[in-house]
C-alpha positions as CSV (number, residue, x, y, z in Angstrom):
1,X,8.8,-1.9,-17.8
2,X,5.7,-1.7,-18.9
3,X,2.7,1.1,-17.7
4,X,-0.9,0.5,-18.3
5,X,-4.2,0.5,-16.3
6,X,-5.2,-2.1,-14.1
7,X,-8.5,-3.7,-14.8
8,X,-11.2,-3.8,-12.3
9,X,-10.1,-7.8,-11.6
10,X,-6.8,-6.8,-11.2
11,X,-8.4,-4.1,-8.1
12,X,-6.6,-7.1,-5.5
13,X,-3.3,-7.3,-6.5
14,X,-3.1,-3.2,-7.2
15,X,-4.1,-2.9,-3.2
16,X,-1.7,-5.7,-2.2
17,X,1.1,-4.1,-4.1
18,X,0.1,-0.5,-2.4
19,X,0.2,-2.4,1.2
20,X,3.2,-4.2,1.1
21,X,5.1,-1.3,-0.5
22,X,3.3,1.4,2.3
23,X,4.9,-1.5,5.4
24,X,7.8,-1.3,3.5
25,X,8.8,2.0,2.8
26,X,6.9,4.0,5.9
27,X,8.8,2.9,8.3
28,X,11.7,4.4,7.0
29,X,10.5,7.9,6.9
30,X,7.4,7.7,10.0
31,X,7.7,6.4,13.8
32,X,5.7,3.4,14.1
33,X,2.2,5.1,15.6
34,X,2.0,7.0,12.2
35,X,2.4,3.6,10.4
36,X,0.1,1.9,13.1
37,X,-2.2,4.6,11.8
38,X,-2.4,4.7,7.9
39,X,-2.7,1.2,8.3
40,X,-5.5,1.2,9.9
41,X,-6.9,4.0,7.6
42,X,-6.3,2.2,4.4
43,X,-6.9,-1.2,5.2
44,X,-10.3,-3.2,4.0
């Protein structure tokens, strides 16, 4: 595996990468109004 810094083009796919991993994971560890709520927090 590789590590490096994204590049300001690459801004998308760092924030769809943080999303899908945040509906992933959360719900595992949160009940669903917390998830409901960071969500809504961190979404565009």
């Amino acid at each position: 595996m590789e590590y490096r810094k994204a590049k300001i083009n690459e801004s998308k796919i760092v924030c769809d990468i943080v999303q899908g991993t945040k509906e992933a994971v959360y719900p595992h560890y949160y009940i669903q109004a917390v998830v409901d709520f960071f969500g809504r927090c961190t979404n565009d």
